[in-house]
N, C-alpha and C positions, 0 to 999 in steps of 0.2 A: 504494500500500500504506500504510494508517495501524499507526501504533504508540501507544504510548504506556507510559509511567515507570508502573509498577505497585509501585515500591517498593523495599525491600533482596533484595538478592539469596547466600544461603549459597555458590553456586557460582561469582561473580565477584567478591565482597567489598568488597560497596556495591548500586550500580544494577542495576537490572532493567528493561528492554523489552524488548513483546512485540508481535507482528504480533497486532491484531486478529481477524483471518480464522484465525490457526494452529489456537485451538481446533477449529474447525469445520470447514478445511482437510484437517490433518492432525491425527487427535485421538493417536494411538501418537508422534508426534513431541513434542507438546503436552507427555503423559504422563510423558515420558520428561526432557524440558527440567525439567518444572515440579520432579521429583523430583531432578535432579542436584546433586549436589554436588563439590568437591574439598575433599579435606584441608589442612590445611594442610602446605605441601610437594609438595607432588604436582603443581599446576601449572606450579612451581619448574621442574623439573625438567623438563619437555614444554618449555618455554618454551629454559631452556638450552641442551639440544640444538640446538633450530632456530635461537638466535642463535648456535651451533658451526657451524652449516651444515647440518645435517642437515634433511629435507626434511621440513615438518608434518605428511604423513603418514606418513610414516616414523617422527615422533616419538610420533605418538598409538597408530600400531600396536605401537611398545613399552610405552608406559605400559600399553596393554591386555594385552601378554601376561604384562607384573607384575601385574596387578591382576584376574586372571580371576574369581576369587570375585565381586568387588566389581561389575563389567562384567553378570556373570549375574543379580546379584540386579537391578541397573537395571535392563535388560532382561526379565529375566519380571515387573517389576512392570506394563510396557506393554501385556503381552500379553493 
């Protein structure tokens, strides 16, 4: 699998790679990455929990049930 550094990233706060093939692979994945963001704070806080012990899914499935609006607009932009 090739990657490569494509730049600053709004959603990790700094770098950016990306799988070559994802466009092409998965383009709704793509889609969805290329547009993501986190606020500031927000990943704070996912992150927290799971260094509390709380399990990363467990963390993201709450960040999403605070952030329903925010979740639906990502999402039907892919669709």
């Amino acid at each position: 699998m090739k990657h490569r550094w494509v730049g600053t990233s709004r959603a990790y706060g700094g770098l950016a790679v990306v799988n070559l093939g994802l466009e092409t692979k998965a383009k709704p994945v793509f889609a969805f990455l290329k547009k993501f963001e986190w606020k500031p704070g927000e990943i704070d806080s996912v992150m927290l929990a799971i260094q509390n012990g709380t399990k990363p899914d467990a963390a993201a499935d709450a960040w999403i049930a605070s952030h329903p609006d925010r979740v639906k607009r990502r999402v039907a932009i892919t669709q």
